[in-house]
Structures are given as structure tokens and as C-alpha cells.
N, C-alpha and C positions, 0 to 999 in steps of 0.2 A: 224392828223392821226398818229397812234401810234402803235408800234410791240406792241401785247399782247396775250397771252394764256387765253382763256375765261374762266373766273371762275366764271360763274353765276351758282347757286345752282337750281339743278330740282330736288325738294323734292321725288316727287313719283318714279325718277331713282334711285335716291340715295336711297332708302330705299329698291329697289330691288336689286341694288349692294349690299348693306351690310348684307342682308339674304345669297345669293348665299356664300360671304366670309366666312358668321360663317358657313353655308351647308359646304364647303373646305377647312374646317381649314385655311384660308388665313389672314397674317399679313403682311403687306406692308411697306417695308422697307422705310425709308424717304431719301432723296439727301443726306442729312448729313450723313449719315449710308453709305452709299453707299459710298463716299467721305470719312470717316472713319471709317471701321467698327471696329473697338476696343471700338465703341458708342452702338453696339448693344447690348441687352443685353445677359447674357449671358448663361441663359437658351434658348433664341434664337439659339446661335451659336451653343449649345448644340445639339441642332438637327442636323445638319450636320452631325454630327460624324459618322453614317451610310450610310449616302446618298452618290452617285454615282454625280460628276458633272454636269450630263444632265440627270439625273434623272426628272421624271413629281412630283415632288412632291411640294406643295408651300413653303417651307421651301428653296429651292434653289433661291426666289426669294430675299433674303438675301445673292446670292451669285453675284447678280448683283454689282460686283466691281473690279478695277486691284487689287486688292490685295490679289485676293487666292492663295490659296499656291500650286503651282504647283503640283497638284496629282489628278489624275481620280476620285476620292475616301476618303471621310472621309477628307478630308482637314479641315485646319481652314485658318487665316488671317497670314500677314506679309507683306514683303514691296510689293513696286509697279513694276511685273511684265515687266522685259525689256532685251535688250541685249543692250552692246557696241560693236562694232565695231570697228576695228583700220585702219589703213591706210592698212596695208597690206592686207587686206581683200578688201577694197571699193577703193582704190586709194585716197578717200580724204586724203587732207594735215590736216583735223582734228577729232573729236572721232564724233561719231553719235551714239547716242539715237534712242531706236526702240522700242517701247513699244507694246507689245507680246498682241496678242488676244487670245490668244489659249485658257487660261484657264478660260475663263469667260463660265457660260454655253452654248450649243451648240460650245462651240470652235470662237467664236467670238464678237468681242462689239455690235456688233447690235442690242445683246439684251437690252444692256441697252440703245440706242437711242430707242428701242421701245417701250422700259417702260416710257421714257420721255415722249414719246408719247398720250402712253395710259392712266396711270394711274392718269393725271389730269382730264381726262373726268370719268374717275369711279367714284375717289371719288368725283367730285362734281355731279354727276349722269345725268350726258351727255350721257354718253353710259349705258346701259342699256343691264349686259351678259346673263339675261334670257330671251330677244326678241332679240336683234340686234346682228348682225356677225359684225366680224373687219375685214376688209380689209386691205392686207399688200401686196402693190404695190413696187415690189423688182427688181433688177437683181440681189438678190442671198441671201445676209448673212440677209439682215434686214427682210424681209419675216418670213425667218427659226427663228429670234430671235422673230417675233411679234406671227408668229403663238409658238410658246415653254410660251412663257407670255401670251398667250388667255389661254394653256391650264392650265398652275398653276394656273389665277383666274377663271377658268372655263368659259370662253368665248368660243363661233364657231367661227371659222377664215377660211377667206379667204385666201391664199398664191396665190401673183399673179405675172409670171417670167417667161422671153424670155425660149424657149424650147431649145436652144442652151447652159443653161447655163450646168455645170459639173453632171456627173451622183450622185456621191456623193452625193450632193442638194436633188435631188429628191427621192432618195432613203429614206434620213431621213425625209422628211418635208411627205411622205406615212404614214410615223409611228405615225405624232404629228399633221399634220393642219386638218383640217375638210373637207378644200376643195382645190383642187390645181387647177391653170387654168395656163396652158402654152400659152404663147403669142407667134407670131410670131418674128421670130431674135433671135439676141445673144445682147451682152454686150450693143451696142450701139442703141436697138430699145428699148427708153424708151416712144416717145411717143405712140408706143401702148398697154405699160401699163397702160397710161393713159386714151386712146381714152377706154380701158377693164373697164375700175372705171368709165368712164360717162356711159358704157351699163352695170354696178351693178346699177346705180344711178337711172337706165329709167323704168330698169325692175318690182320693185314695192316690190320687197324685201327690208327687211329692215336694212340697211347694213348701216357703219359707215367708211368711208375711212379714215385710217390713212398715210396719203401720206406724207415720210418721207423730200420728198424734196420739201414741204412749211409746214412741221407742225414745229413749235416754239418748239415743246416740243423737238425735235430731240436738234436745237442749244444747248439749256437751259445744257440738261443732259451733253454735250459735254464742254461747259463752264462748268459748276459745277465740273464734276467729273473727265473728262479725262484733262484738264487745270490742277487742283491743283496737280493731276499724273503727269504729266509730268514736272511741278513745282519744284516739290519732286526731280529727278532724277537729273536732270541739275542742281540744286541748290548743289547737292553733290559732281557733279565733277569741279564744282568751286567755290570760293571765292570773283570772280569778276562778278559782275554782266553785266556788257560790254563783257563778254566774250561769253551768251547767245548768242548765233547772229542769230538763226530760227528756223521754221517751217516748214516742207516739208511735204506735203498731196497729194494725188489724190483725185480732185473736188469733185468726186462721187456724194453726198447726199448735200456736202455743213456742214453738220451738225458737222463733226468735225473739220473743220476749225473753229470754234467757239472756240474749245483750242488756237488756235492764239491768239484771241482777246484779253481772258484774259490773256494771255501770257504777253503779248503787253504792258498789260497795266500794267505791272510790270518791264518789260525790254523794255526799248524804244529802244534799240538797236537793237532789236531785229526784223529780219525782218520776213513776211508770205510768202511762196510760194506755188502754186497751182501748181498740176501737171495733164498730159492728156495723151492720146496715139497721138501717130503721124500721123497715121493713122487716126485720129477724134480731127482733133485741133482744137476746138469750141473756146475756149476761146484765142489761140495763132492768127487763122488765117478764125474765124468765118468760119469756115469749117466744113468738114462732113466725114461719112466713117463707119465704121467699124474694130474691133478690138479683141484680143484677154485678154484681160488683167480685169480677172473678178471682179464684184462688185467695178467700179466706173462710170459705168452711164456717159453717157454726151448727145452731140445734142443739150444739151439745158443750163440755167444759173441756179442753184436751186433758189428758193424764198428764202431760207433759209442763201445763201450764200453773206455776207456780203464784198463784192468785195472793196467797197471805202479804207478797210484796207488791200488788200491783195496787194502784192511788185513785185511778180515775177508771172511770165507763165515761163514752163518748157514742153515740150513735148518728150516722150518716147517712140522708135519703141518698138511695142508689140514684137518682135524674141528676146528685149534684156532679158526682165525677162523668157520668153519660155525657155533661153538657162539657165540662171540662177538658176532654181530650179533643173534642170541635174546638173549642176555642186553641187550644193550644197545636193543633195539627191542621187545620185547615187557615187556608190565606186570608182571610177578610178576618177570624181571631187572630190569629199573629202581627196584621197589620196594625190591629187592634193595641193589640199589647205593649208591640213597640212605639204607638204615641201616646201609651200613658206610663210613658218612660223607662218599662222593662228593657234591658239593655240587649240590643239585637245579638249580641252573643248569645245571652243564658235564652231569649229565643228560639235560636236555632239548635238548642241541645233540649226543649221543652218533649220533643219525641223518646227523650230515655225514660218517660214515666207514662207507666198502662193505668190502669183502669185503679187498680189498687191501689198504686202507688197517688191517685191524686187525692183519692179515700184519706189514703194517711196524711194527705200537707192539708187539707179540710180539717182534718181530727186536729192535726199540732197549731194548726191556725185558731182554732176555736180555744183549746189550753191554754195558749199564750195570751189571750185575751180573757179569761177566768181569771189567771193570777196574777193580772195584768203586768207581764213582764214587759220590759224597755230596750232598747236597742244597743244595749252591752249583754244582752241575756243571750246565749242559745239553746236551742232545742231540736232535736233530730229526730227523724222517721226515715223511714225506705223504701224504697221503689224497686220491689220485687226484680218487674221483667217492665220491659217497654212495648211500645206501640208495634214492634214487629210482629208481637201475638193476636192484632187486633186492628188489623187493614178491617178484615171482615166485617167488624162493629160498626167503624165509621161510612162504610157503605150502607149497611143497613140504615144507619141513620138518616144520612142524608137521600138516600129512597124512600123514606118514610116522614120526614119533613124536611124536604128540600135542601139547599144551600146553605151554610151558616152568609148570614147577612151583619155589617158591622154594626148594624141594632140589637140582632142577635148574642152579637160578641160582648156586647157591651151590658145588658142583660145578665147574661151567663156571669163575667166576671162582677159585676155588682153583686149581685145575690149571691152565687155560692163561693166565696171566696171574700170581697171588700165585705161584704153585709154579712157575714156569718154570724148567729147570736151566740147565744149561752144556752138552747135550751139542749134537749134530749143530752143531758150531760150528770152523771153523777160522780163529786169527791165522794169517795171508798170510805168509813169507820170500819172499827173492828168488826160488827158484826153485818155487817154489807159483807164486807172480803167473806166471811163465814156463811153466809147464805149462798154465795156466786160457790165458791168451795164445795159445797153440801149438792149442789147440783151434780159435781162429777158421779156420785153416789148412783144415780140411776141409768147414766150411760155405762159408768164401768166398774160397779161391780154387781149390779141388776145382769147387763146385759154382754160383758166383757170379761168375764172371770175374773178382775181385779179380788181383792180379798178386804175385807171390813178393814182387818189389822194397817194394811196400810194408807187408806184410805184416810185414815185415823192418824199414820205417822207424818205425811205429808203437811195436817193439819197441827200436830203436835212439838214434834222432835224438831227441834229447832237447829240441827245439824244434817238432814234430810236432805237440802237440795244442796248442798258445799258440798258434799260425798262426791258427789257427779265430775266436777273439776280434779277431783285430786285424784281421779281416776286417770287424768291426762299424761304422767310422766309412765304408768304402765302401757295403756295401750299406746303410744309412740316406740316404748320398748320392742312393744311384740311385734309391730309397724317392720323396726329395723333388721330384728331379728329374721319375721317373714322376708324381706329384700336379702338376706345374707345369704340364707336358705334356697334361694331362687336364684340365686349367683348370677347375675346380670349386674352389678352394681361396678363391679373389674372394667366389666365393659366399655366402661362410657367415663369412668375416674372419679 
């Protein structure tokens, strides 16, 4: 039994994907492109120069990448999208690595685990955009990226996501999906987005689930392109390769702890850490709950999520980032910040990290104080999407207790951040990672059709998740091949 992304060819999909593409002017950037786009060409990139970041036009499907240049508008390429961090900001004793979602379209990576997703089934013509809908089973960003990639290649989509999540979400995903279905819950009611995907699956329409947390294609694009990203950055602020020492993630999807791996398997030093709310410590203390800390999913283990490699469980009260994006978004924190010598620059860029994203520099803050690394060490996490998804939030807050006040400020960053301890925190042994493992068991193959056999290989076959990568030099084939077929490539040189 072996991880693999199916790329068996169905002639008569395929042939109705690649009409539809030449109908939408659609040219399909490949992993390599994406991973560097100075590969693209460059009457391609040409197009941009008009467009709007989240623009519907298929020409932004070339901006699937960290490396746009931070601007709403008319951008081209440059380096890979991040912030540092210093001590006096985060309390750790070392720098941390944050790699910025903000400017990928829709303001988050999701789209590009979506396009992992989808666009191996196009072009081998598995999916089918002039009969079948794409279903994109979310709590939040991967939804909004699947449905924005249905509508460049002109696909109907499904967006499917707890009614609790932020208003922002649903205002845009009005403008772009085909179809929205709110589930019941918030953050942490994922399996009834799932129990939603088996009543698409009964009703007799002809629907395509892309379910980000067991589809390979999520992993793949996360190994390929936000791995080498993050490669990039840590490799520039040092010269020692032992000074790598992690990765800091919210489980969420699973799919970008996949950056780990390939991490990993460059820096053995280097360790992975998962992170959860505390409130819902599935993987800490096979627990339950409810949370506030949007777009990381739990209750359950993803298929997706390659645990045998991951080192650390870290658990995060959801009040500490609530409190954190007041400090960092409102005046009297900010003013805050800049006289306890945060440098009014990395200040005013303190808006590229949401909710999630401060989840993660909590979790890398607290790791780097376990191993107690020093200030030649790095460590990196990500910052999904930014505060553009979550005006909403901090209204609500500050209606519900008042102004942040620089007592406040001061407060907030002492405790969740300068004082952060050790506790709700477990280093992984073998059979920790086997226990956290053994959990996927009753979400997917109790309730997901998964199969014992591989359930078993995942855990076994020690060649299982490498499979997934080497599958990268075919589907960019099949990438080129679909754009040849679609003859628009002449076009533009």
C-alpha cells in the first residue's frame, strides 16, 4: 500500500477540461513556477501588470506563490514573503521565521493547497469543470482559496464551513463560490463538514470532494513549494546548518506540516512541532472542545498528517492570540510595543498576522524556550492569512470590553508572549507519535472509508510519505502537456 495521487488519464474529462481552459484563456502554472517564478515566462508575468491580487482573472493563477511582491496591484515576483521577529517582541531567546500569507491571492496559502488539490485531477481529467462541482470542505481560508481556483478555471464550487466562522469569510466567498453551505459550529465542528460531503455524495449530483485533510495533493504543494520558502529564509540567517532547530504549525489540515518533512530532511537537527488550542487538545490529551482560533480544524488526526515525523505537541489557550491581535492592531498596543523597543517598522507590518498566525509564534515562542535555543538559532512558523479576515473580531472585542488601554497592552504582552511557560507542552517518543497515529483509525477508517491496510502503511512502510514528492516531475509533465493541448501558450511566448 502506497501514498499516491492518482494519475490515471480519462480521455473524454480531459478533453472537456482543455476546451473549457482555451473558452478562459487558462494557462496552468506548474510546481516549479510556483516554487520559482523567475521560471515563468515572461510575457506570462506580463499580464499581471494590470491585475488586482484577487482579481477573478486566470492570469493570477501565476500568482500562486510566496514570492509576490507585496502590493494589492500590479506586483511582480521577489523574494519569499516573511517577518523576523526578535526577542523583545516574542520573549524567545531566539529569531523566529513567519512566513506572511497575506499576499498570495485571496490574502492566504490556501489557495495554493487548493490548486495541489485540484489541478491534478483537471489535467488528468478526473474532474470534469463542465458537469461536476468542486466541493471545498473548509473552516475558513481553504474553501475561499478552492472556490477563487474553481472560478479562474471556470469550475462551480461548493464552499463548505461552520456558520461561526468570521464575517469577513462569508462576505467574500458571496462574491466568488457558486455555492455556500454553512455547517453547524465554529472552528472545532469539523466532522460535520464531513458528515455535509457524504449528504453531497447521496444526493445524486455530481460533485467532486476535494477534502483538504486526506487529499495528497494538499501535502505535495506544501512540500514542494512552501518547504523550499522557507528553506530560502532560514538558510539566510545562518551559516550553520545545526542552528535550523524547527518548525512550529497549527495541525489544522495537516498539509503544511509537509514543509517539516522536507525540512527535515535537510536539517536533521531540526525538529517539527504541532500545535492545538487548549481548549481542544486532540492530539496533547486526545480531548475535545471548542475554540476560538480560526482555520486550524481539529477533533480529529488529518490523513494527510504525517505524525511518525512530527517531535512536539504544544497546546495554546485561545484568549492568548484573542488578546494578541489587540495588542498588535490597536494604538495604545502598538504604541506599546514600540517602547519596549519593537522596531516601528516590524510594527507596522504586525497586521500580516491573523488569529492563527499568532497561535503559531506562542507555540515557536514556547519551543524555543524548552530547548532552550540562543540567538544564533532559528525557528520558523506561518501566518496563514492576516487581519484583513478579522476586522470583525476586533470589533467584537472591543464592544465587549472596551478599548485596549496601555495597561492592557502591557498585560497582554507580558503573559502571552514575555511569560509564556513550558506547560501544556509534550516532546513526542515513539509511542506518543503511535498513540497521536492510532487516532486517525476512528476518524478515517471507522468513518471515512480509509482501509486498515493503509492505515497500517502510513505507520509502517518507511517509504510511504517520499512517494508523494516523486510524484512532482509527472504531474508538472501532465501540467505542460495540458497547457500544449490548450494551445494558448503561442500566444503570449
Amino acid at each position: 500500500m502506497s501514498a499516491a495521487i492518482d494519475l490515471t488519464i480519462n480521455e473524454v474529462g480531459l478533453a472537456r477540461a482543455v476546451e473549457r481552459a482555451r473558452e478562459r484563456g487558462v494557462i496552468i502554472p506548474t510546481f516549479a513556477q510556483m516554487r520559482d517564478p523567475e521560471t515563468i515566462p515572461q510575457a506570462a508575468r506580463s499580464r499581471l501588470a494590470e491585475l488586482g491580487l484577487w482579481d477573478l482573472d486566470p492570469a493570477n493563477l501565476f500568482r500562486i506563490t510566496w514570492r509576490n511582491e507585496p502590493t494589492p496591484a500590479g506586483g511582480g515576483y521577489g523574494d519569499v514573503n516573511h517577518l523576523i521577529l526578535p526577542p523583545e517582541l516574542t520573549g524567545a531567546p531566539c529569531r523566529i521565521v513567519v512566513l506572511t500569507g497575506k499576499w498570495f491571492p485571496t490574502g492566504a496559502h490556501k489557495v495554493g493547497a487548493a490548486f495541489g488539490c485540484l489541478v491534478p485531477r483537471l489535467v488528468t481529467g478526473q474532474f470534469d469543470p463542465t458537469t461536476q462541482k468542486a466541493v471545498w470542505p473548509s473552516t475558513g481560508n481553504y474553501c475561499r482559496g478552492g472556490a477563487y481556483d474553481s472560478a479562474l478555471l471556470g469550475c462551480s464550487s461548493i464552499a463548505i464551513l461552520p456558520e461561526g466562522m468570521s464575517r469577513e469569510r462569508f462576505e467574500w466567498l458571496t462574491k466568488v463560490a457558486g455555492e455556500i453551505i454553512k455547517t453547524p459550529g465554529s472552528e472545532s465542528n469539523v466532522k460535520e463538514i464531513f458528515d455535509k460531503c457524504h449528504e453531497l455524495r447521496a444526493s445524486g449530483d455530481d460533485v467532486v470532494i476535494f477534502n483538504q485533510f486526506d487529499e495528497f495533493g494538499n501535502y505535495l504543494w506544501h512540500h514542494e513549494v512552501t518547504g523550499p520558502a522557507l528553506e530560502e529564509v532560514m538558510t539566510g540567517l545562518t551559516d550553520k546548518p545545526s542552528r535550523i532547530r524547527g518548525l512550529i504549525l497549527a495541525t489544522g489540515s495537516g498539509g503544511t506540516l509537509a514543509a517539516g518533512d522536507y525540512l527535515k530532511a535537510r536539517f536533521p537537527f531540526l525538529k517539527i512541532a504541532a500545535c492545538e488550542a487548549s481548549q481542544c487538545p486532540t492530539l496533547l490529551f486526545n480531548g475535545f472542545g471548542e475554540h476560538r482560533i480560526e482555520g486550524i480544524g481539529d477533533k480529529h488526526v488529518p490523513w494527510v498528517h504525517n505524525v511518525k515525523n512530527t517531535d512536539m505537541i504544544l497546546a495554546i489557550d485561545d484568549e492568548a492570540p484573542m488578546q494578541l491581535i489587540r495588542l498588535a492592531n490597536e494604538e495604545a498596543g502598538r504604541e506599546y510595543l514600540a517602547s519596549r523597543g519593537v522596531a516601528p517598522a516590524l510594527v507596522d507590518q504586525l497586521d500580516l498576522i491573523g488569529i492563527s498566525g499568532w497561535s503559531n509564534i506562542i507555540a515557536a515562542a514556547k519551543f524555543a524556550k524548552w530547548y532552550e535555543l540562543g540567538p544564533d538559532d532559528v525557528v520558523a512558523t506561518v501566518a496563514t492569512d492576516s487581519m484583513e479576515m478579522y476586522g470583525s473580531r476586533l470589533e467584537e472585542l472591543t464592544a465587549e470590553r472596551g478599548r485596549l488601554t496601555t495597561i492592557n497592552a502591557a498585560v497582554a504582552h507580558e503573559r502571552h508572549l514575555l511569560g509564556q511557560g513550558l506547560d501544556n507542552l509534550l516532546e513526542l517518543n515513539h509511542w506518543d507519535r503511535k498513540r497521536i497515529h492510532n487516532l486517525k483509525y476512528f476518524t478515517w477508517v471507522e468513518q471515512q472509508g480509509k482501509t486498515f491496510e493503509e492505515i497500517q502503511a502510513q505507520w509502517h512502510d518507511e517509504d510511504y510519505w517520499e512517494r508523494i514528492p516523486r510524484q512532482l516531475p509527472e504531474i508538472d509533465r501532465l501540467i505542460e502537456a495540458f497547457n500544449e493541448q490548450v494551445g494558448l501558450l503561442v500566444d503570449i511566448g
